[in-house]
N, C-alpha and C positions, 0 to 999 in steps of 0.2 A: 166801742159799741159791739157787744155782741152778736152775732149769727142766729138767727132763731130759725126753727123749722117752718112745714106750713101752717103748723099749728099752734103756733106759739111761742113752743117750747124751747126752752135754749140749746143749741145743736151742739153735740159735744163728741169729739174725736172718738173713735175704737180706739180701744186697747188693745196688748199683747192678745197674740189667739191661745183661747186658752188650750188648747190641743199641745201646746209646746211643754205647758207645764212636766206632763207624764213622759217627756221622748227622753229616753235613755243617752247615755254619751260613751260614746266606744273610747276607751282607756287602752284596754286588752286587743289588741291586735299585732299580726305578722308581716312583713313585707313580703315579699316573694322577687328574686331576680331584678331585686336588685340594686345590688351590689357592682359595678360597672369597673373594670381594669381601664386607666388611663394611659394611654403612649405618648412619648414627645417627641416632636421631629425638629431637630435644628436644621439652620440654615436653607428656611425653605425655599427664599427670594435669592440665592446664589445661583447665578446663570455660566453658562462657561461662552468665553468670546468666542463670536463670530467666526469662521472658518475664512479664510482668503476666497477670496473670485477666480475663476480658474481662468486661466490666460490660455487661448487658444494659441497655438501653435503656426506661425506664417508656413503655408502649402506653396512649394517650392513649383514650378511650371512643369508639364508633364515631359515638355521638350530637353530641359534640363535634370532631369531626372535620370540615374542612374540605371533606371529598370528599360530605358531607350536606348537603344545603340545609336548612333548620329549613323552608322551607313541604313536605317531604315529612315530619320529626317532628308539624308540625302534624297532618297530614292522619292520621299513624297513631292520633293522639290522637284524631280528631275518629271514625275510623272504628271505633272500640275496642267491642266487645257491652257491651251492658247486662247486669249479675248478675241474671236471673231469681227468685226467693225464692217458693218452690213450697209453698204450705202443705196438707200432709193431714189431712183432717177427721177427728175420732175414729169407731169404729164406730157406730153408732145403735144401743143397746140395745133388744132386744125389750121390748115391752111385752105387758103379761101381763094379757088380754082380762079384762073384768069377766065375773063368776060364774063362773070357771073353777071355782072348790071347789062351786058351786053344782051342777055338774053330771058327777057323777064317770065319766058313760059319755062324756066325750070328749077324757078323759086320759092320756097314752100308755101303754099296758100294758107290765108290767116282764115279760122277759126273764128265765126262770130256768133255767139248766142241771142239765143229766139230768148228774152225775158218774157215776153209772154206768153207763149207757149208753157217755159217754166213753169211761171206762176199757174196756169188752167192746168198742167199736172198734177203742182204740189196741190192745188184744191180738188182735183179731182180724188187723193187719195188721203182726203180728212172724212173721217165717216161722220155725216152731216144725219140728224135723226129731225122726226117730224114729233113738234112738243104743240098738245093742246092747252089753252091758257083760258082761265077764265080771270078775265080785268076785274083791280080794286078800284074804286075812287076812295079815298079816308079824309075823312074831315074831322077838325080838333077844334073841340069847343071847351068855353071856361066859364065854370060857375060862379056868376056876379055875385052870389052869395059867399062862398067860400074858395073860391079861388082855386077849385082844382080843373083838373083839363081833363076832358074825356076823348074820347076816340072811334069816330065810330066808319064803320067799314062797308061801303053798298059794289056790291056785285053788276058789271054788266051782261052782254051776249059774248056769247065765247067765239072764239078762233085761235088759227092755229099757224104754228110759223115754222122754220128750218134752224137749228142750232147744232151746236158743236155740244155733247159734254165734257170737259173736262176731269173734273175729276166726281165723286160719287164715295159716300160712306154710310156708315146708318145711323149719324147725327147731321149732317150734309152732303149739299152736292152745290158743284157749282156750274153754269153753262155757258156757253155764248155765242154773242148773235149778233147780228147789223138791225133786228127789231127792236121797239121800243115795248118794254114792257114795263107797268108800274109797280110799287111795292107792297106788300101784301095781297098780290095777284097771286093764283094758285093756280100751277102749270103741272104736268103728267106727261114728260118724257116715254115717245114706244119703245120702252127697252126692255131688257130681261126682268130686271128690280119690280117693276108697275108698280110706283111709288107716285105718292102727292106730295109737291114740296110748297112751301112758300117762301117770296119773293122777299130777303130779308134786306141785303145793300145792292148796290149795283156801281160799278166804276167803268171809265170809258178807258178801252182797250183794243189795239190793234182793227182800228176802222170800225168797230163795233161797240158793242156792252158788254164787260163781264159781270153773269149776275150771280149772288151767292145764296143759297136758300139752304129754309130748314123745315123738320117733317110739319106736317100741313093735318091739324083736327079737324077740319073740313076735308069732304073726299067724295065732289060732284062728279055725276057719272058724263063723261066726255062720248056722243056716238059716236062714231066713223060718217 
């Protein structure tokens, strides 16, 4: 079957271009440089062996060497220190005075710690700061319809309690206290920072609450 165009027509190869007809054919020419001189190298892959491994030569002791005279080995012998051998005596054990029990007024007195005292020390020198708190209650409720749970957060009257803070940054802080505070309660520490935190977990610690919080988009104004 043949090829037809869009038109019908039967589609048929090109021919030779005719441009080729008229182009001339160079016959008449020179070469130039070249002409090239060839060299031949034999035995190009002939190697010469290996040379030996040099053998070091055994180094004779400096003692035994001729450039020593043995009256200078002598003399290093003769000059050589003596080993010292240093002995230390053991302690002397106290000896323990006759009638010591005979006589109990000159016996050392024992030593009895106040622990509580201690303790109202060490507490006296925790710096305890004064934190206002305004209480959450949060209640979670769930859509009978679609089953999700919401959260909702009601505020009570505020007051204020004595805490420790621990530690403090500008993503948290954490404080603690023998108060009960709830969670997502928002408290205001009188420190330098005068920051609002909220009331994120809280863990029972050392007779108290450690409570952990984080910065607070709520920022009720607390009087004095």
């Amino acid at each position: 079957m043949a090829l037809k165009n869009k038109d019908g027509s039967v589609y048929r190869l090109s021919g030779p271009n005719p441009a080729m007809k008229t182009q001339s054919v160079w016959s008449d020419f020179k070469l130039h440089n070249m002409k090239w001189s060839t060299d031949r190298f034999s035995n190009l892959t002939k190697t010469s062996p290996p040379e030996p491994p040099i053998q070091a030569e055994p180094e004779e002791p400096i003692i035994n060497s001729p450039l020593v005279q043995p009256s200078f080995v002598e003399e290093l012998e003769s000059t050589k220190p003596e080993k010292i051998r240093i002995v230390v005596p053991p302690p002397a054990k106290k000896q323990r005075s006759e009638g010591a029990d005979e006589n109990p007024s000159e016996r050392t007195p024992e030593v009895h710690r106040d622990v509580k005292r201690e303790e109202e020390e060490a507490e006296a020198q925790i710096n305890k700061v004064f934190i206002h708190c305004l209480p959450a209650t949060t209640t979670m409720k769930t859509d009978s319809l679609y089953g999700e749970v919401y959260k909702t957060v009601k505020y009570g009257e505020q007051y204020s309690f004595e805490g420790v803070v621990i530690s403090e940054t500008d993503i948290g802080m954490e404080f603690w206290t023998d108060a009960q505070v709830s969670l997502d309660s928002i408290v205001y520490p009188k420190v330098n920072s005068k920051r609002w935190w909220r009331v994120r977990t809280k863990e029972p610690k050392a007779m108290g609450v450690l409570y952990q919080c984080i910065p607070s988009e709520k920022q009720p104004s607390f009087q004095a």
